[in-house]
C-alpha positions as CSV (number, residue, x, y, z in Angstrom):
1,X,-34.4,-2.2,-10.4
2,X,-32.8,-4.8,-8.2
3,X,-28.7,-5.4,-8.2
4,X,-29.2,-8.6,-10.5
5,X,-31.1,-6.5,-13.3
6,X,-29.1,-3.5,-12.5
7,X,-26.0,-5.6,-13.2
8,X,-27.3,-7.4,-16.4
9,X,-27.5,-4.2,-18.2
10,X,-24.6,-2.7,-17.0
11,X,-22.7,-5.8,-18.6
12,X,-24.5,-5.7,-21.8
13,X,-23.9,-1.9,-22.0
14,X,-20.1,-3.0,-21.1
15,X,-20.6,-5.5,-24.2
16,X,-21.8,-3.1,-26.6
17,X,-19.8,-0.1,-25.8
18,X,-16.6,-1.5,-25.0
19,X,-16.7,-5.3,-26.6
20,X,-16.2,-7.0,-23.3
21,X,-17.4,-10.0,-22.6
22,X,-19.0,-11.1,-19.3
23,X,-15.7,-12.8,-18.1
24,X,-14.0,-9.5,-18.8
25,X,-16.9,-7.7,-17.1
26,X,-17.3,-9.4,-14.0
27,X,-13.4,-9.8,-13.2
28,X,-12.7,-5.7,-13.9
29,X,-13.3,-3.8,-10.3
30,X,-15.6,-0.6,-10.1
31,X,-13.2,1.8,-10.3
32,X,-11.9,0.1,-13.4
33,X,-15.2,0.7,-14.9
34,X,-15.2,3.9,-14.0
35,X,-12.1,4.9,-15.5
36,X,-12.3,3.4,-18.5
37,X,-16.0,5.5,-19.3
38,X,-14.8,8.6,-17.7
39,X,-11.8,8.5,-20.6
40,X,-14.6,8.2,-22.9
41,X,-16.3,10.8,-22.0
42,X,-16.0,14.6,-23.3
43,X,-13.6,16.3,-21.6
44,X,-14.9,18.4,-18.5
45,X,-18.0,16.8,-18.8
46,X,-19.3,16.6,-15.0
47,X,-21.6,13.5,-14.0
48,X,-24.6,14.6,-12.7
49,X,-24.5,14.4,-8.6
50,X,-27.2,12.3,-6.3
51,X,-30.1,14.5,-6.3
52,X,-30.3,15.2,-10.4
53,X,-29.9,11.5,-10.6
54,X,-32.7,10.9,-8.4
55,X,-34.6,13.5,-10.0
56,X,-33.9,12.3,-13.1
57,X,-35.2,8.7,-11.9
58,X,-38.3,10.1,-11.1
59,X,-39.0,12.2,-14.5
60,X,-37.5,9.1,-16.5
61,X,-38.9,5.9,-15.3
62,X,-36.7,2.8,-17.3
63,X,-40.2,0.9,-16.5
C-alpha cells in the first residue's frame, strides 16, 4: 500500500473512530495521533513491535 492509500484510510479510520474531519486530520501531527489512540486503548495493552507486524502483514494481506 503506497503513502497516499495508506493515508486515505488512516483519515477515514480517524473519521470514524474519532469524528474528525480531514481538516482536523491533516493539521494534527503524528504524535498527536498517537496519543490520542494510545488513551483509547486498554490499559497495558502493548503494540505489537516490527517483526509481528510484518509477520502479521504477511499472514493478513489487506489485498
Amino acid at each position: 500500500m503506497n503513502f497516499a492509500a495508506s493515508a486515505a484510510r488512516l483519515a477515514g479510520m480517524a473519521g470514524a473512530l474519532l469524528g474528525w474531519t480531514a481538516d482536523i486530520f491533516w493539521a494534527a501531527t503524528p504524535a498527536e495521533l498517537v496519543a490520542i489512540l494510545d488513551a483509547l486503548s486498554p490499559p497495558g495493552e502493548i503494540p505489537p513491535d516490527a517483526p509481528t507486524l510484518s509477520r502479521l502483514m504477511e499472514q493478513f494481506p489487506d489485498g
